[in-house]
C-alpha positions in Angstrom: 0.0 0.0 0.0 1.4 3.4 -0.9 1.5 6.8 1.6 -1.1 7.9 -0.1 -3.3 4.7 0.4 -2.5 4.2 3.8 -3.4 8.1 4.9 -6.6 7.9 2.7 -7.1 4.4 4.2 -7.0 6.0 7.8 -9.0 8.7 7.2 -11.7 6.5 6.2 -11.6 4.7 9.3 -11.6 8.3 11.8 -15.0 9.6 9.4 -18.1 9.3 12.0 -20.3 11.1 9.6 -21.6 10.1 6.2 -23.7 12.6 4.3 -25.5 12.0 0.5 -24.3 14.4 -2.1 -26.0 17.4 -2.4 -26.9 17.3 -5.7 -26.3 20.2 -8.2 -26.5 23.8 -7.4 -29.6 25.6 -8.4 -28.8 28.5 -11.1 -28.9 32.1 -9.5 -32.3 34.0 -10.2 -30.4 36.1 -12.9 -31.7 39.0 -15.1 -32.0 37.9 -19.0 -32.8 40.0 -22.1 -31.2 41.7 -24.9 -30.5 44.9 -22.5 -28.7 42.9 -20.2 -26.6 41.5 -22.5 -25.6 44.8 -24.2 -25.0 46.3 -20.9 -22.5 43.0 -19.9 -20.5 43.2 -23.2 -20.4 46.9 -23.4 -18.6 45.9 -19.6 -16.2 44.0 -21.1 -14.9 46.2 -24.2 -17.7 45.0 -26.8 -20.8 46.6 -28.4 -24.2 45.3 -28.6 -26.5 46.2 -32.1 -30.2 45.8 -31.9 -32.6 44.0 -32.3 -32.9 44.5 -35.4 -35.8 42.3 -37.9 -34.5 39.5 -39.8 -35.1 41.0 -42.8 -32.9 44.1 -41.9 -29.9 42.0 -40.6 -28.0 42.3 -43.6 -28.5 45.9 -43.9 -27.6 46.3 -40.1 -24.7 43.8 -40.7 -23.6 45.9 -43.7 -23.7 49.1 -41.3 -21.3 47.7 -39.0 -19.0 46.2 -41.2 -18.8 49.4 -43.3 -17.5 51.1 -39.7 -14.8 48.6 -39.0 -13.5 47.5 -42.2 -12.3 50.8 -43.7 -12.4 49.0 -46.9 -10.8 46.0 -46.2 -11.2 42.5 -46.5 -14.9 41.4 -45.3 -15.8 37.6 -45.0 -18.2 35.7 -43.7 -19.3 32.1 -42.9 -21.6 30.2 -45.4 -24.0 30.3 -42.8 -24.1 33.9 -42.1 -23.9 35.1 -45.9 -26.9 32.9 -46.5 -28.6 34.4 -43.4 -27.4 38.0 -44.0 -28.1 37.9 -48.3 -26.2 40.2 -50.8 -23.5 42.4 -49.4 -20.1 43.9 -49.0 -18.4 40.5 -47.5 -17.7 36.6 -49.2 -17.7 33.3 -48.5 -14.4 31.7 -47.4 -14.1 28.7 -49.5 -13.8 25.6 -48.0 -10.2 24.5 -48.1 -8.9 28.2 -47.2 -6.0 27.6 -44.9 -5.8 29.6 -41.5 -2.7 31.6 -43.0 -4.9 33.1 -45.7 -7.0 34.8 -42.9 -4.1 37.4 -41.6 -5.3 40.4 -43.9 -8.9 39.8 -42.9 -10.4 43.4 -41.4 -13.8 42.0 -40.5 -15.2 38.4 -40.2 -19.4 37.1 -39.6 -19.8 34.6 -37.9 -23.1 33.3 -36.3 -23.9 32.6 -32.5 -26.1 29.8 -31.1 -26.6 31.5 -27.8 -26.0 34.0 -25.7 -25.4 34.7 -22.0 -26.6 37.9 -20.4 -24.6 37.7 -17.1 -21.4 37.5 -19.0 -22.0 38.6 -22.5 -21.1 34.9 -24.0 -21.9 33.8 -27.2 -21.3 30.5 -28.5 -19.7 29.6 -31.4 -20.0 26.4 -32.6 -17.9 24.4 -35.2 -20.5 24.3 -37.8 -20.8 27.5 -38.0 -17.2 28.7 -38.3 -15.6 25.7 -40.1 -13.0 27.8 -40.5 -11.8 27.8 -36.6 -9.0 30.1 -37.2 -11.3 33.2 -39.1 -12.4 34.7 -35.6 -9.0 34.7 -33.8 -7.4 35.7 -36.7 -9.8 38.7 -38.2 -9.0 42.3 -37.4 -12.4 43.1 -36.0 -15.2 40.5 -35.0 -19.2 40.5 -35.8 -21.0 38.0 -34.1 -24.7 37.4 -35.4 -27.3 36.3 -32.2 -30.8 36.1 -32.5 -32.2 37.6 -29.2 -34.6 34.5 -28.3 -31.4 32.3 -27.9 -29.9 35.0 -25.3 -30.5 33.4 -21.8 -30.2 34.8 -18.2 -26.8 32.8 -17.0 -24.5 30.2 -18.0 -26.4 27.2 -16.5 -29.5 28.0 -19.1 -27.7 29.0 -21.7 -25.3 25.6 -21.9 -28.3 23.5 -21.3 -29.8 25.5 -24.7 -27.1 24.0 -26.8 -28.4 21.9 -29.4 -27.2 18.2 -28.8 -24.9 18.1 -31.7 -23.2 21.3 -30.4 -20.1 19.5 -29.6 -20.3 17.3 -32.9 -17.9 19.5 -35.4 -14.9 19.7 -33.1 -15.1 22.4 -31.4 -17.4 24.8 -29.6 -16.1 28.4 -28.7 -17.4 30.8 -26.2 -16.6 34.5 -27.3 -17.1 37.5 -24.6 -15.8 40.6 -25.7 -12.7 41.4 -27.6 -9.3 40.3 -26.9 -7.7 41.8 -24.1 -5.0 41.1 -21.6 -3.5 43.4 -18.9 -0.6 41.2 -18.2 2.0 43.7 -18.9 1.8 46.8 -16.3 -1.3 45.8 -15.3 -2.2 48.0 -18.7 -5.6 46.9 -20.7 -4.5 46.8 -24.3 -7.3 45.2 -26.6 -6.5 42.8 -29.5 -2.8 41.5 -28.0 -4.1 38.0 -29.2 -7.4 38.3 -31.1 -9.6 40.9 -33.0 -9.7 44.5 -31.5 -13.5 44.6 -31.3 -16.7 42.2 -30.8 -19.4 43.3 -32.1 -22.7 41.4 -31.9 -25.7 42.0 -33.8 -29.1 40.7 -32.1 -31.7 40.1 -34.6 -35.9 39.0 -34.1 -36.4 35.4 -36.3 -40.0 36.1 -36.2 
């Protein structure tokens, strides 16, 4: 029997008192909502857009774009072109390889959902095949629609569509990157795009 054993071992022996696990612990009564949300990431160095109609998400996302490109390079995910319709940005093809992304100025992705107690949004992997495009873009636009934005972590995890974890990967985004690791100075975008922003659209 190892040390480790034989001090477990005894410690088992000097326990009097058993108790039954306690089970999980209950989710905080947390506010929810779009307004929330905004307020959370506009905490954290991002910027909220919104909501807008479905049908005005391309000319929203088209907006935006126009403010952080500065004519530059504008792509977006299959998914979110087809979502968004005609505009200033393109489709990354398929076998684009991460290095291609370094003179990207804005990329679209879509979000599954959102978290209003710490501005999260979820990214999953089959909606940004490209896992490289967000970390490597100069600015980032994340497209939410405002029913998927729920009050805390907890809900918002439990949201997830069961094959959420089937293409890899699943990333949560909060804000831009940031670090303060050098004189305790905030300096945005050391590892990651200078800005999040996150559009928040109606389906209905």
């Amino acid at each position: 029997m190892s040390d480790r054993e034989a001090i477990l071992s005894r410690v088992r022996k000097a326990t009097t008192h058993t108790a039954s696990h306690p089970g999980a612990h209950p989710p905080p009564d947390l506010p929810g909502g779009f307004e929330r949300f905004a307020s959370r990431l506009r905490a954290v160095g991002g910027e909220a857009h919104g909501p807008v109609a479905a049908w005005a998400l391309g000319e929203e996302a088209t907006r935006v774009a126009g403010l952080r490109a500065q004519g530059g390079r504008i792509l977006a995910t299959e998914g979110a072109s087809e979502r968004l319709g005609p505009g200033p940005w393109v489709v990354a093809p398929p076998d684009t390889p991460p290095g291609a992304f370094e003179d990207v100025a804005v990329a679209i992705v879509e979000g599954t959902v959102g978290v209003a107690e710490n501005a999260a949004v979820a990214v999953e992997g089959k909606h940004a095949r490209h896992r490289a495009l967000p970390f490597l873009c100069r600015y980032l636009i994340l497209l939410l629609p405002t029913a998927s934005i729920f009050p805390d972590q907890h809900r918002a995890t439990a949201a997830l569509p069961e094959d959420a974890y089937d293409d890899h990967h699943l990333t949560w985004i909060s804000g831009p990157s940031k670090t303060a690791d050098i004189e305790q100075t905030l300096v945005y975008g050391a590892h990651g795009p200078l800005s999040l922003d996150v559009i928040a659209y109606e389906e209905r």
